[in-house]
GUNU-897241 format. One record per residue: residue number from 0; x, y, z of N, C-alpha, C in turn. Coordinates in Angstrom, 3 decimals, always signed. Example, Ala and Ser with C-alpha at 12.3 -4.5 7.8 and 13.67 -1.06 7.14 Angstrom:
// residues 2
i, nX, nY, nZ, caX, caY, caZ, cX, cY, cZ
0, +13.190, -5.690, +7.800, +12.300, -4.500, +7.800, +13.200, -3.300, +7.800
1, +12.850, -2.250, +7.080, +13.670, -1.060, +7.140, +12.900, +0.030, +7.870
END
This chain:
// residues 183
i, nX, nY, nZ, caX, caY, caZ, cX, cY, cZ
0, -7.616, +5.323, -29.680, -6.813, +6.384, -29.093, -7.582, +7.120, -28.011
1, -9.213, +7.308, -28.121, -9.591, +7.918, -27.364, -9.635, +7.055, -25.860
2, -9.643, +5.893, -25.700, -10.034, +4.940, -24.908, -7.937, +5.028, -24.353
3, -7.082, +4.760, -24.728, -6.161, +5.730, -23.964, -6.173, +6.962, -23.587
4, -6.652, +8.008, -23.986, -6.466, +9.199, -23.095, -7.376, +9.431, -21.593
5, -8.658, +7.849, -22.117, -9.691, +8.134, -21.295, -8.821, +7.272, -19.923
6, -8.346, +6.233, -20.379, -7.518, +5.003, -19.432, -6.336, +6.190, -18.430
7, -5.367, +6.613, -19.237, -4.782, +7.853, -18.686, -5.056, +8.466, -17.695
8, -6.335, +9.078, -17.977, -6.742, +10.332, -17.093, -7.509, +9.481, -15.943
9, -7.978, +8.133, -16.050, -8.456, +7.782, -14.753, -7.397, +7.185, -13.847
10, -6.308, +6.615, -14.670, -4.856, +6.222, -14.013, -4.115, +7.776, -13.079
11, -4.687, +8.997, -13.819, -3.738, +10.268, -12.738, -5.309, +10.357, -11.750
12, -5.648, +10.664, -12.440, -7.346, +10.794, -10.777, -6.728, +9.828, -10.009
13, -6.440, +8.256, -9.919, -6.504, +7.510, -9.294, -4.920, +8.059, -8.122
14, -3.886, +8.378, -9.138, -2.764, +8.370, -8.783, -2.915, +9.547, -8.007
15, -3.807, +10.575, -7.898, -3.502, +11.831, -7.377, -4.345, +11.340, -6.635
16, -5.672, +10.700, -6.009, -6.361, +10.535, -4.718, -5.551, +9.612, -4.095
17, -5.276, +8.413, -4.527, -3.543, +7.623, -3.639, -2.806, +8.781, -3.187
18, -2.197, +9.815, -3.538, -1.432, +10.434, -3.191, -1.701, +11.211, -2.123
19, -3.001, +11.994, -2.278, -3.504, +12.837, -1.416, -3.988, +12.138, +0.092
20, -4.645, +10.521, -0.265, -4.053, +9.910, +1.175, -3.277, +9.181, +1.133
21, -2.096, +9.042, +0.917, -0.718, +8.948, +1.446, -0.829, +10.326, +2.511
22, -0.942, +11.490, +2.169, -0.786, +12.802, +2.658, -1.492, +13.012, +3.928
23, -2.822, +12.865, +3.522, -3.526, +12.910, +4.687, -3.885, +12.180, +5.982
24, -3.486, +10.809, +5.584, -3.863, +9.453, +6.209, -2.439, +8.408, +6.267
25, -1.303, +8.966, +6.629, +0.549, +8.445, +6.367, -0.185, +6.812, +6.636
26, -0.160, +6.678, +8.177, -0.407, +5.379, +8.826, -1.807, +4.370, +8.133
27, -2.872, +4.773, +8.063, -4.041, +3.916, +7.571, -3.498, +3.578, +6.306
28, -2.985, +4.569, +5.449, -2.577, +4.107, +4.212, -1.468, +3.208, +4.162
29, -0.296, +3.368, +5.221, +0.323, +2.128, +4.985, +0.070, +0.850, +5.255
30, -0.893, +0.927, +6.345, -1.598, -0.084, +6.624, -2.478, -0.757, +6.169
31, -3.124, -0.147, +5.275, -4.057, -0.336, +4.076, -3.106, -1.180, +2.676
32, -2.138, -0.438, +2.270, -0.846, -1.515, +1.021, -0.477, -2.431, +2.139
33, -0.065, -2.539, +3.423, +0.518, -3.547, +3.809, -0.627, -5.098, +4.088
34, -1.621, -4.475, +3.732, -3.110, -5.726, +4.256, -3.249, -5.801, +2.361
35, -3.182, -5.648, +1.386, -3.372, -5.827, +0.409, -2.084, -6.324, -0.408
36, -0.750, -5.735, +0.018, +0.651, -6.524, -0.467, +0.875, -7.972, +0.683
37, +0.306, -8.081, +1.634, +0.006, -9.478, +2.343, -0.616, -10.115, +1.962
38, -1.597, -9.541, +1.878, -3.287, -10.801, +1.101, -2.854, -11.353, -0.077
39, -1.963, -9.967, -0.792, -1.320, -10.739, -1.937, -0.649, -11.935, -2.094
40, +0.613, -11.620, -1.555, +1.795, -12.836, -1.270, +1.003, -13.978, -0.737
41, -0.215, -13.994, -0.028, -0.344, -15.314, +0.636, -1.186, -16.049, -0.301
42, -1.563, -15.078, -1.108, -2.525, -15.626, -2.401, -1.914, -15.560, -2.994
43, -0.853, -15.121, -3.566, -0.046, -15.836, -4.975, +0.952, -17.275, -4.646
44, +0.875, -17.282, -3.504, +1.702, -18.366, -2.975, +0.884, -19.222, -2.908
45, -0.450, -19.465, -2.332, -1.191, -20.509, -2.197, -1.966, -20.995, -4.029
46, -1.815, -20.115, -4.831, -1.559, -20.309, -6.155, -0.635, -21.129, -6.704
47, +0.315, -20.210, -6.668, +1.526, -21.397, -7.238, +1.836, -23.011, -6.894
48, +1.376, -22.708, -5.109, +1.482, -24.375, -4.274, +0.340, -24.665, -5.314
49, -0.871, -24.304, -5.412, -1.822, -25.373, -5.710, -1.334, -25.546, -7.599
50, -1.051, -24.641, -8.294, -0.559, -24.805, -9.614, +0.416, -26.040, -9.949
51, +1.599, -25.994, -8.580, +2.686, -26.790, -8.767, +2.475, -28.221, -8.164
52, +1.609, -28.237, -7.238, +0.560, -29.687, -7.130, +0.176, -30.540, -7.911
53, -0.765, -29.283, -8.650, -1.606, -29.896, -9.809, -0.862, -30.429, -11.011
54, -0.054, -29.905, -11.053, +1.204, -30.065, -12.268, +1.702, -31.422, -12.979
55, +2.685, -31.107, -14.244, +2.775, -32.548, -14.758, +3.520, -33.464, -13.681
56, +3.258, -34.417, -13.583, +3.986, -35.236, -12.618, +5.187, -35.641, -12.955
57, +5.498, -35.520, -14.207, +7.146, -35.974, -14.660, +8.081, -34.878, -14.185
58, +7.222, -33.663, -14.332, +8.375, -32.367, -13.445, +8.832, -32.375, -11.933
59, +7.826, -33.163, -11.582, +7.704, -32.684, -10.065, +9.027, -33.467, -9.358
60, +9.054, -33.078, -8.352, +10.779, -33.649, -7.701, +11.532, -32.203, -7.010
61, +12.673, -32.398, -7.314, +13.305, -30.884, -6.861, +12.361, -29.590, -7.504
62, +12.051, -30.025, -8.400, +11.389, -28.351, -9.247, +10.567, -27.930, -8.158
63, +9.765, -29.129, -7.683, +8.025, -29.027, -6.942, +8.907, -28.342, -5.360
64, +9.635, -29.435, -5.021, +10.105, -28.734, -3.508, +10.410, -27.474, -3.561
65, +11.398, -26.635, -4.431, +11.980, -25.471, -4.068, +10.479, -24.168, -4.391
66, +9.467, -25.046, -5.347, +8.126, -23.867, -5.364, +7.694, -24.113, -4.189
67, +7.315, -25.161, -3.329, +6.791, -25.270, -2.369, +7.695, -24.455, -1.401
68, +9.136, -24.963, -1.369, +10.022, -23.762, -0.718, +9.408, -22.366, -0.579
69, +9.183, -21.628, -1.922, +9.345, -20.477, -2.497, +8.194, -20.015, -1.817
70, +6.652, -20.423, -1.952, +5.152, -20.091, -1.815, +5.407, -19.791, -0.413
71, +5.997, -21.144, +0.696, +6.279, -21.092, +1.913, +6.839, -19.899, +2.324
72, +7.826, -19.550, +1.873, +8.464, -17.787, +1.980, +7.574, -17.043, +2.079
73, +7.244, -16.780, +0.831, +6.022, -15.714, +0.496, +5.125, -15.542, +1.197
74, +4.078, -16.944, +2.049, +3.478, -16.922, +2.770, +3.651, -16.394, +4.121
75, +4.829, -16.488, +4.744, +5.217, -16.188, +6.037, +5.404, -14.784, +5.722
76, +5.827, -14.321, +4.644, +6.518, -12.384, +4.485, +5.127, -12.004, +4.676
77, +3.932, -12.928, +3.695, +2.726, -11.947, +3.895, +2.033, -12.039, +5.096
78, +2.390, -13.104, +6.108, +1.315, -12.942, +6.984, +2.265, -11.591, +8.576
79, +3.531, -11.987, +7.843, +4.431, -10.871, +8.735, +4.047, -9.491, +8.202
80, +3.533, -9.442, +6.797, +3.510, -8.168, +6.647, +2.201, -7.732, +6.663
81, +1.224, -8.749, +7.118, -0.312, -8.422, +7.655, -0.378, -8.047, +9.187
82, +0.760, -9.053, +9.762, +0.561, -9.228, +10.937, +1.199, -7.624, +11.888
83, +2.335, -7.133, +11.205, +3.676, -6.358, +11.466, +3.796, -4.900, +10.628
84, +2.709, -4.534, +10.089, +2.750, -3.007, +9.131, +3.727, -2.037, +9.775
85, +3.072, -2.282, +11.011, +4.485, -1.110, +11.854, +6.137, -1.271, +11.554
86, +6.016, -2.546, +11.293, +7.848, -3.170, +11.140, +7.977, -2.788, +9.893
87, +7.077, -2.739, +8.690, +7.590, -2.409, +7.723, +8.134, -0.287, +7.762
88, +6.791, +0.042, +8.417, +7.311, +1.729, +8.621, +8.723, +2.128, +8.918
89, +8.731, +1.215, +10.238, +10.370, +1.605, +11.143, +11.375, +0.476, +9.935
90, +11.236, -0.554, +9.146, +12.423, -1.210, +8.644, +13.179, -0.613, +7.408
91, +12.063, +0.303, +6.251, +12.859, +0.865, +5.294, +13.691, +1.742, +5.650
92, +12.774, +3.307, +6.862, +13.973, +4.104, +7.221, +15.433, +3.707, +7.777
93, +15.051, +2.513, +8.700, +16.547, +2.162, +9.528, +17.413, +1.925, +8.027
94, +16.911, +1.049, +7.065, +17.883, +0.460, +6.349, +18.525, +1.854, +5.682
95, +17.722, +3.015, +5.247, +18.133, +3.877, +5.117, +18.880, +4.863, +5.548
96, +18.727, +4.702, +6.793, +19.602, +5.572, +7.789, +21.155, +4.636, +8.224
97, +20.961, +3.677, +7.996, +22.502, +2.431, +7.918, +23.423, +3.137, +6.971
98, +22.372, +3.428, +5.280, +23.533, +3.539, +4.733, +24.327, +5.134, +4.501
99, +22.689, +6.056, +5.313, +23.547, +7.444, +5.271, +24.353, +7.443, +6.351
100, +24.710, +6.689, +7.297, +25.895, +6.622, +8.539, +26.869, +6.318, +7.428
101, +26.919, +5.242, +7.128, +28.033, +4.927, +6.223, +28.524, +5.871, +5.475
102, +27.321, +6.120, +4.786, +27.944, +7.237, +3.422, +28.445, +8.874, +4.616
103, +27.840, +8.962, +5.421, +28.251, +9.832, +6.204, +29.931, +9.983, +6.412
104, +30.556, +8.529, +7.061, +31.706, +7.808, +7.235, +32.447, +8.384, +6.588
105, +32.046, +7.569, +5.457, +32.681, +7.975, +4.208, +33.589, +9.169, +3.944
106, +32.067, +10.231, +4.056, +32.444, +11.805, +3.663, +33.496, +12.480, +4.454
107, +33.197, +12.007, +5.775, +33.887, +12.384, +7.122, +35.703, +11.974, +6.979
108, +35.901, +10.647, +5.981, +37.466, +10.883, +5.704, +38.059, +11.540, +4.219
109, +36.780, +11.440, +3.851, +37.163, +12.476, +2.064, +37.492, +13.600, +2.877
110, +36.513, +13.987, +3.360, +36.843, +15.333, +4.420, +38.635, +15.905, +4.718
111, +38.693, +14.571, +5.848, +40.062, +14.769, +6.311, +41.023, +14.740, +5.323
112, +41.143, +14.212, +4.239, +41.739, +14.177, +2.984, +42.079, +15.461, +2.459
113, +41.085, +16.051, +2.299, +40.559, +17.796, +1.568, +41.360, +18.349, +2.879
114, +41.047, +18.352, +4.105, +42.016, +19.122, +5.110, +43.651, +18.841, +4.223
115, +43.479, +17.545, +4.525, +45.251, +17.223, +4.649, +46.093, +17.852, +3.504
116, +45.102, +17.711, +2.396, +46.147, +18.301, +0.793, +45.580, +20.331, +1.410
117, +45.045, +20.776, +2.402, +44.539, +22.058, +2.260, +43.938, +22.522, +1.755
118, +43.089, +22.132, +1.180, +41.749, +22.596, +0.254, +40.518, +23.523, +1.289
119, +40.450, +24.643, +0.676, +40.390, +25.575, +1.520, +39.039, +25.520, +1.803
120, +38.360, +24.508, +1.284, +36.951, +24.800, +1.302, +36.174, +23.288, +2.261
121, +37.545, +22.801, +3.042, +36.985, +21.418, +3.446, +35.927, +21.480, +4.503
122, +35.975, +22.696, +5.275, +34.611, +23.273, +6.532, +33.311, +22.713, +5.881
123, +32.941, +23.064, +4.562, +31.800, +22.794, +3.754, +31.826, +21.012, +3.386
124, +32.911, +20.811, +3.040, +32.595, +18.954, +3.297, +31.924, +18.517, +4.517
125, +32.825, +18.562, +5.830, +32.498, +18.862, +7.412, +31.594, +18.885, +7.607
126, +30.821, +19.906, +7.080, +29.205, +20.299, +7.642, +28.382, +18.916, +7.066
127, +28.740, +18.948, +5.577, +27.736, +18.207, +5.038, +27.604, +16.583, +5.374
128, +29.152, +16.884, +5.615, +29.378, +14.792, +6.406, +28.738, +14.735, +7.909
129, +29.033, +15.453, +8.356, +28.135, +15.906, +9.702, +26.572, +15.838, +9.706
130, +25.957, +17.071, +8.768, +24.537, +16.268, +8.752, +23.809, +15.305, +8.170
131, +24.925, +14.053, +7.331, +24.708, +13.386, +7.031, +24.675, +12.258, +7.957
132, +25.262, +12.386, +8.389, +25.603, +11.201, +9.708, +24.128, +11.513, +10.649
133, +23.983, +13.293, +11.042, +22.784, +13.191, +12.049, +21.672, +12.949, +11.359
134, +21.338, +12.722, +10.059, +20.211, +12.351, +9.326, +19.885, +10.950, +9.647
135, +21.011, +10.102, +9.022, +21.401, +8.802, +9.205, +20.830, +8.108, +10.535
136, +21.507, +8.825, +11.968, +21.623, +8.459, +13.463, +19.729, +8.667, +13.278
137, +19.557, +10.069, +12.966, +18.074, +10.222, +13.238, +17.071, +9.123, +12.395
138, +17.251, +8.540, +11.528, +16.523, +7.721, +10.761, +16.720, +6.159, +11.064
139, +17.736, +6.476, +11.898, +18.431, +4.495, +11.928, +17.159, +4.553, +13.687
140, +17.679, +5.651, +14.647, +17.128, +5.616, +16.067, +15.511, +6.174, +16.238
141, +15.212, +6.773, +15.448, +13.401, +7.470, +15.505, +13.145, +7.245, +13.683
142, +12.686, +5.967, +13.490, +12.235, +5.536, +12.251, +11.104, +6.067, +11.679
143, +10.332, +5.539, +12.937, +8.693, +6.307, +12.499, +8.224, +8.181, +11.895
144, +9.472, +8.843, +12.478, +9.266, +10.207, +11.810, +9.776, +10.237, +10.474
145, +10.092, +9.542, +9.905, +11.156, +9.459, +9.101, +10.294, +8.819, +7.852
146, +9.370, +8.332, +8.577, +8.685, +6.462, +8.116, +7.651, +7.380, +7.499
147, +7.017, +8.169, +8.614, +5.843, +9.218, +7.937, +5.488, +10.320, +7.100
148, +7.305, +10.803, +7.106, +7.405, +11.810, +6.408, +7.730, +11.501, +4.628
149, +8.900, +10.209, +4.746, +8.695, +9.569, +3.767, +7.063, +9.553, +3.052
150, +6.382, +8.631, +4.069, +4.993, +8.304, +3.132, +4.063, +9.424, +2.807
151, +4.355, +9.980, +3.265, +3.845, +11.673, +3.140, +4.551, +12.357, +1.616
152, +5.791, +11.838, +1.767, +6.448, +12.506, +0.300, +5.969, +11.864, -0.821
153, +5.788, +10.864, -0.698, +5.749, +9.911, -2.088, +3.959, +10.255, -2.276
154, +3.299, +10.599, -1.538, +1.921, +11.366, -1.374, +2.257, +12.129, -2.445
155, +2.886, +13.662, -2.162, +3.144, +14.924, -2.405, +3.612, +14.159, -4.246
156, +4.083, +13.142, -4.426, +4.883, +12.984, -5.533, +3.851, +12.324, -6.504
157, +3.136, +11.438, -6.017, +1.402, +10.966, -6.473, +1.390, +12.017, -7.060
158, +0.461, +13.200, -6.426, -0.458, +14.203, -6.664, +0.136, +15.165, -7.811
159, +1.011, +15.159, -7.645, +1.587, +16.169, -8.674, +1.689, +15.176, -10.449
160, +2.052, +13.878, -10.123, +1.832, +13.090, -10.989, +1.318, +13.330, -11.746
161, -0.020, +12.635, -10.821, -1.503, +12.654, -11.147, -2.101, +14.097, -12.005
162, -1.746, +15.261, -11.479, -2.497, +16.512, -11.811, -1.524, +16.647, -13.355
163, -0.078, +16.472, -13.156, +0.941, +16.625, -14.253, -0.016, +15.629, -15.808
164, +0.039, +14.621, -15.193, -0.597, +14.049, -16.233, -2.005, +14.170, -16.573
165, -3.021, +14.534, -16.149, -4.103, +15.833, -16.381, -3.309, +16.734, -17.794
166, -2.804, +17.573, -16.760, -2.706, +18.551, -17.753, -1.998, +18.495, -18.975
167, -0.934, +17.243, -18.920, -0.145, +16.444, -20.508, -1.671, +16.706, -21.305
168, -2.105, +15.671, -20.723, -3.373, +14.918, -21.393, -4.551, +15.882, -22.466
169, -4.696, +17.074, -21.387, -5.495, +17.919, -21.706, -4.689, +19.123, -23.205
170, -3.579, +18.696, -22.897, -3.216, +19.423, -24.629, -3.584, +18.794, -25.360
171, -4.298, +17.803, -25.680, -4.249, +17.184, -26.855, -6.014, +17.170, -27.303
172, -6.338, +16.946, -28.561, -7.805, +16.723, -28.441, -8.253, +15.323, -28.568
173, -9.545, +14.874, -28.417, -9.580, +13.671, -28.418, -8.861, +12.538, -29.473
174, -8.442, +12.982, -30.162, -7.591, +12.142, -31.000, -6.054, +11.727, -30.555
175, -5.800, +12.704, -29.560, -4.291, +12.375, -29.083, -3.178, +12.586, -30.083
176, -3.811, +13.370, -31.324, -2.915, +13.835, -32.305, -2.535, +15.099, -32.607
177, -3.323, +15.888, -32.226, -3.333, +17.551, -32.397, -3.229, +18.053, -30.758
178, -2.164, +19.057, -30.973, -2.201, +19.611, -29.847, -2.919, +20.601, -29.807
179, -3.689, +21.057, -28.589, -4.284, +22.691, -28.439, -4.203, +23.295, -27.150
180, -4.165, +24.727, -27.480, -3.482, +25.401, -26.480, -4.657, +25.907, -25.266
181, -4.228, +25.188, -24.205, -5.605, +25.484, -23.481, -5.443, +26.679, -22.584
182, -3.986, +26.790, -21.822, -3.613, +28.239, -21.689, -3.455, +29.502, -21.822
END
């Protein structure tokens, strides 16, 4: 038990210095997961090819092509996503900003709806379908602010983690059975 609380508390240290550069460092740090989620894919792919090579030979046939298929994928995402970190920054916001246009859309005829039956309060739909849409426009057309502020949040969301689970941790005594009040 003690060897979990100890595993724990180096899992939030870890999670709260990730976080803090996410915060401090948006770009190196994405660039930093995007050279390590690449290196990955091209090494779990050149794994599996050499696994599914090596393999029983009575399997091999369609099974072997579609892994070789598969590794082949993987390989090209990772060397795009070694090669291209920037594309990944600007590609989540756009996809995100696609679907707040839409959902924007959306709101914008619930809206007219709420006008049409007179619902007196449809101005307040309006607004909100409105800055949903300029959220959307702003995230689909200037990604990168969007891209940074994101990686900046999920920073802010680390750290608090990290410190949150600290202080779980620290009610308890080394046994992880008794609580004590450290406050």
């Amino acid at each position: 038990m003690k060897n979990r609380k100890t595993n724990s508390n180096i899992v939030s240290i870890v999670s709260a210095l990730a976080g803090l550069a996410l915060i401090l460092w948006p770009k190196a740090s994405l660039n930093t997961v995007c050279r390590l989620a690449g290196g990955g894919l091209i090494l779990s792919a050149a794994v599996v090819a050499f696994v599914s090579w090596k393999g029983n030979q009575a399997e091999k046939g369609m099974r072997q092509t579609f892994e070789f298929g598969a590794c082949a994928a993987a390989a090209i995402a990772g060397i795009l996503v070694l090669s291209l970190p920037g594309m990944i920054r600007t590609f989540i916001p756009r996809i995100i900003g696609i679907i707040l246009i839409l959902n924007g859309g959306f709101n914008l005829m619930q809206t007219n709806e709420l006008k049409k039956i007179q619902y007196g309060k449809w101005n307040i739909s309006l607004v909100l379908a409105v800055l949903t849409l300029v959220f959307g426009l702003i995230m689909l057309f200037s990604p990168r602010t969007f891209g940074d502020l994101m990686i900046r949040a999920l920073g802010v969301f680390l750290v608090y983690n990290g410190i949150s689970n600290i202080w779980v941790s620290s009610k308890f005594q080394s046994d992880l059975t008794t609580p004590i009040d450290v406050l």
